[in-house]
N, C-alpha and C positions, 0 to 999 in steps of 0.2 A: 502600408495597409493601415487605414484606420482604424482601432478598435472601439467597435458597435457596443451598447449595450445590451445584454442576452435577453431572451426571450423565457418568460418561466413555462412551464408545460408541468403538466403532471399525470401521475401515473397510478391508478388505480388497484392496488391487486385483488386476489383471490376473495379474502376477508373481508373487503370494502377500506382498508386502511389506504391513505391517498397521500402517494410522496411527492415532493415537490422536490425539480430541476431548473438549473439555466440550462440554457442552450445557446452556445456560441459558434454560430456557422462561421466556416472558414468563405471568404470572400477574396482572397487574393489573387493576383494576375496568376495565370496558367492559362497556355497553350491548348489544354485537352479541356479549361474550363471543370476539371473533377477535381474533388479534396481528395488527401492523400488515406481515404478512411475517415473515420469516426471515434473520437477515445473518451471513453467514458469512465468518470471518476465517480463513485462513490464516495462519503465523506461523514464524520461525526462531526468533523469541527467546525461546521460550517458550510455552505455553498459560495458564498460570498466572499469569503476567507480565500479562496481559489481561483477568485480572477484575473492573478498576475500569472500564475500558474495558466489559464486558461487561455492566456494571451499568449504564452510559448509555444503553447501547442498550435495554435493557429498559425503563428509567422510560422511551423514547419511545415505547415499544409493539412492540420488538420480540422476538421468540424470538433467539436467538443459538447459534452453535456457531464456537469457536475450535478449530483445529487445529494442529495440532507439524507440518510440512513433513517433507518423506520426510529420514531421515538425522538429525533434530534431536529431543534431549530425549525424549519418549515413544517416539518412532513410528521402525518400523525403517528399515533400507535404507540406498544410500549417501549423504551430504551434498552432493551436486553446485550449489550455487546458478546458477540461472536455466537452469536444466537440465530439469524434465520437470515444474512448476510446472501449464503447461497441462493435458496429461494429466493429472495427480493429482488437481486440482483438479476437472475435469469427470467424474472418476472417483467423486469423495468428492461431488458435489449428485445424480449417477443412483443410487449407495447409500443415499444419507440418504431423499433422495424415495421408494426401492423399500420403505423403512423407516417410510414415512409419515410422516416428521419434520420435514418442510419444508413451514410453513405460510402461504399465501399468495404473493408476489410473494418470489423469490431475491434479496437484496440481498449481490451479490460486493465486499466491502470492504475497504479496509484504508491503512497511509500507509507510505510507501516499497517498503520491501522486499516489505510484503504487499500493495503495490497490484499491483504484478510480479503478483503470483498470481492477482489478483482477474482483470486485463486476460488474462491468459494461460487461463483457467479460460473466462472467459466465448468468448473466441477457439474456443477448442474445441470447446464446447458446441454454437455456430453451426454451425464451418466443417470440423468432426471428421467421423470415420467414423460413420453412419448406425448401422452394425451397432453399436455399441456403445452406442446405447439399451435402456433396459428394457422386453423385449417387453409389448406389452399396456398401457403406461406412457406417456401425452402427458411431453413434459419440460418441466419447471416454469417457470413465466413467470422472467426473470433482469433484472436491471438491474447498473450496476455504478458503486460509487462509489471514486476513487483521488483518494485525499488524499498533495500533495507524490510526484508516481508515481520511483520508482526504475524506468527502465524496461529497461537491459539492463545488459550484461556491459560493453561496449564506454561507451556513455551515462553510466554511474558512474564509471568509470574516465578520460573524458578532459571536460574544459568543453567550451561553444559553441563554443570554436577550437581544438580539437581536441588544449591541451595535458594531460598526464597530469595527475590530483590523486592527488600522489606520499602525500601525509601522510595523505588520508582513505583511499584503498583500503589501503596498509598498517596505518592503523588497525583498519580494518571487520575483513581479513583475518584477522589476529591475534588479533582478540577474537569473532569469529565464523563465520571462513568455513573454517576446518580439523579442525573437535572436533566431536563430537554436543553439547555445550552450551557456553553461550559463559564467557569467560574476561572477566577483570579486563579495563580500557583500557591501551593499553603509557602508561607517564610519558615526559609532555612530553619530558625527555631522552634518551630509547631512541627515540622517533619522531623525534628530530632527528637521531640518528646514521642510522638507518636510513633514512630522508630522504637525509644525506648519499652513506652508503653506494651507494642505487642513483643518483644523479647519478656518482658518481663511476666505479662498475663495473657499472653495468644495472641496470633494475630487476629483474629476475629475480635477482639476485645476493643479492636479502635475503627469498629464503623456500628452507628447506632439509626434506626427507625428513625426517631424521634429528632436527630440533629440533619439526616440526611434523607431523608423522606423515604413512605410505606418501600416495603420490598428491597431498599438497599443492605439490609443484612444477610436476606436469602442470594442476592447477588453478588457479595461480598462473601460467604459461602460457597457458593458453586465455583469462583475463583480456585480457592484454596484445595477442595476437595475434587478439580477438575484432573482426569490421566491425562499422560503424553499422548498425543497424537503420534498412528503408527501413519509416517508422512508415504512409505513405499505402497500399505493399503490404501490409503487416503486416495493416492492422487499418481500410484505407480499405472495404471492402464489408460490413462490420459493419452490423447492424441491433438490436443490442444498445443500447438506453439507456446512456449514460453520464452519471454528471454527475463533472465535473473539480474537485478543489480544488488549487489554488494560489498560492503567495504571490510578491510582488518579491524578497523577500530571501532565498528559496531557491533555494539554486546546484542545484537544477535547475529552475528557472523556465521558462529557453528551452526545456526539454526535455519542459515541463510544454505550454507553448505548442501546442509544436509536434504532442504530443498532439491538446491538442482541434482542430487543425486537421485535422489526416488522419482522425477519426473516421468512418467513414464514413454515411450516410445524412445526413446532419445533427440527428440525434437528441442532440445534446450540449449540456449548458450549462454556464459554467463559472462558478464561483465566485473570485472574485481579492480578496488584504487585502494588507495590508503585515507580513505574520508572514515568517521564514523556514521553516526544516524542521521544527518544533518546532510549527508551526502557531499558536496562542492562546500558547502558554506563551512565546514572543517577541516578545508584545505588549505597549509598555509601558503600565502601570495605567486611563491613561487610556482607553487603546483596548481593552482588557479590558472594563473598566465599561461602555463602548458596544456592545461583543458579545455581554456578557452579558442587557445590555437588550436588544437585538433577539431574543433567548432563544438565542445560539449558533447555533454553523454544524449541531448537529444536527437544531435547527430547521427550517434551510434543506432539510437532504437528508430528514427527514421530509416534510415540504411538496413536496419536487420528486418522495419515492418515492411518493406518493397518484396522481401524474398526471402522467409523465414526459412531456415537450412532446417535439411530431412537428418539431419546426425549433431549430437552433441559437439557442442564448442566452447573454449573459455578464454578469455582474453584481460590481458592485465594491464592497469594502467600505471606507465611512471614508475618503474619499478627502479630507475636511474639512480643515485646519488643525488639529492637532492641540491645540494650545493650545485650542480650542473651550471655551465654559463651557458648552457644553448636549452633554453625553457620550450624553443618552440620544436625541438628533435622529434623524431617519430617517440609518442605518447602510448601505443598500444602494440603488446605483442603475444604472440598466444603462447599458451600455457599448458602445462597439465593440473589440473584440478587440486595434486593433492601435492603439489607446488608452493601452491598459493599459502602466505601467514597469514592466522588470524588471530591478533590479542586485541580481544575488545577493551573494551572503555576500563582503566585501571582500576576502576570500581564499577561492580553491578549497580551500586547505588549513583546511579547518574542523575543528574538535574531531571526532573520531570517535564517540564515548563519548554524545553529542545524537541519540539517534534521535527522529524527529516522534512526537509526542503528540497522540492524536485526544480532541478535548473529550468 
């Protein structure tokens, strides 16, 4: 299959703010001539940034549409992260559909940041205001897949015990959460001072107006001062499909967990390796080679988006010895949830600069 280059389209909402898409129609041979669905990515870091990403999902058979989040890179309006994700998102699948662009089953996708959007988009969709369907318009079947889920303000910002991760949110920040596009990673040494800085005089004390433009200290605030997300009220009466991926060695593992616990109906399965946030790309060679054999975790979410199961499931990957001489052995077998290890990254203070990579 050839890969085209995407069509931009955009999307108006409520407020008049106007976000900008690719859309990468899936064109590959098929017998019934249909894509296997539609999966739509939401995104901060870019639209463009997700073309190779774009192009996986198409050799699987799907249509695709990445989007710029309100405030970032194409699309207008203000930067606010974990701020109106839900709405936007449920906003931009009743346009595309009114548009006839969304073919098949709605696959809400994405890993960390844009898993936020995926879960907050389909939330909506469900649990939103009625009136804000397209009259005369069923709304399109939806599933939703969050790889490595970044799931709140509060979540990102503190571990399982509820201390701060002083190195990565001041990194993320910095290079993402202040500009309509993201900036360079600050050097190891300017993150230790600033590190030091807020142990020594708050963390609010190392983001300023004036170096990081109007409204980043109120945002940089609401951070810090954000509660836990109760995830069973959030998102326990969902009847949305989910399927969960996550790994032991991503520091948000517990949070990934505790996800497919509160899902509500029991419509959830969840897929577990030993990658961190990075997903495949922190796998070493050997356990590469045995992923790749079982054809990848895209495999997996193709396979679960055909016929998403009415009952909870969990399935693990490569749980062998790794030393193993047979790389290509059955890769996946199921589990009970509370089975599964998870020790994230040996430090919360992990490289900022590593966002997850979806195979």
């Amino acid at each position: 299959m050839t890969e085209a280059s995407p069509r931009t389209v955009s999307v108006t909402l409520a407020d008049g703010c106007r976000l900008l898409a690719d859309h990468y129609p899936w064109s590959g041979p098929d017998t019934t001539g249909r894509s296997r669905g539609t999966v739509l990515l939401r995104t901060p870091y870019g639209r463009a940034r997700h073309r190779a990403q774009a192009a996986s999902w198409n050799r699987a058979g799907f249509d695709v549409v990445v989007q710029d989040v309100r405030g970032r890179y194409g699309s207008e309006g203000e930067w606010r992260p974990y701020r109106s994700e839900g709405d936007d998102g449920a906003a931009t699948v009743r346009c595309l559909a009114s548009q006839g662009m969304l073919r098949g089953r709605v696959l809400l996708a994405g890993a960390s940041y844009d898993a936020h959007c995926a879960l907050e988009a389909a939330r909506t969709l469900e649990l939103g205001d009625p009136g804000e369907a397209v009259p005369g318009r069923s709304e399109p079947a939806v599933a939703v897949v969050a790889m490595v889920p970044a799931l709140g303000l509060f979540e990102t910002a503190h571990d399982p015990q509820g201390r701060p991760r002083l190195r990565d949110r001041i990194g993320w920040w910095h290079q993402h959460g202040f500009a309509r596009e993201s900036g360079p990673p600050l050097p190891d040494d300017e993150l230790d001072r600033l590190c030091d800085q807020a142990r020594r005089h708050g963390v609010l004390s190392v983001v300023e107006d004036g170096v990081h433009g109007p409204g980043a200290t109120a945002a940089w605030r609401r951070l810090w001062v954000a509660s836990p997300l109760d995830l069973t009220a959030r998102y326990g009466s969902l009847r949305t499909p989910l399927l969960v991926i996550g790994g032991s060695r991503d520091f948000f593992a517990a949070e990934t967990l505790r996800l497919a616990g509160a899902w509500g109906q029991g419509r959830t399965e969840l897929l577990w390796g030993p990658w961190g946030h990075r997903l495949a790309a922190d796998l070493e060679p050997r356990r590469q080679a045995a992923l790749r054999a079982a054809g990848g975790l895209l495999h997996r979410i193709r396979s679960w988006s055909e016929a998403p199961p009415d009952h909870a499931r969990t399935w693990a990957f490569d749980s062998r010895d790794p030393g193993s001489p047979d790389p290509t052995g059955p890769a996946w077998r199921p589990v009970a949830r509370d089975e599964l290890p998870a020790t994230p990254s040996s430090s919360p203070l992990h490289p900022p600069q590593q966002r997850a990579r979806t195979p």
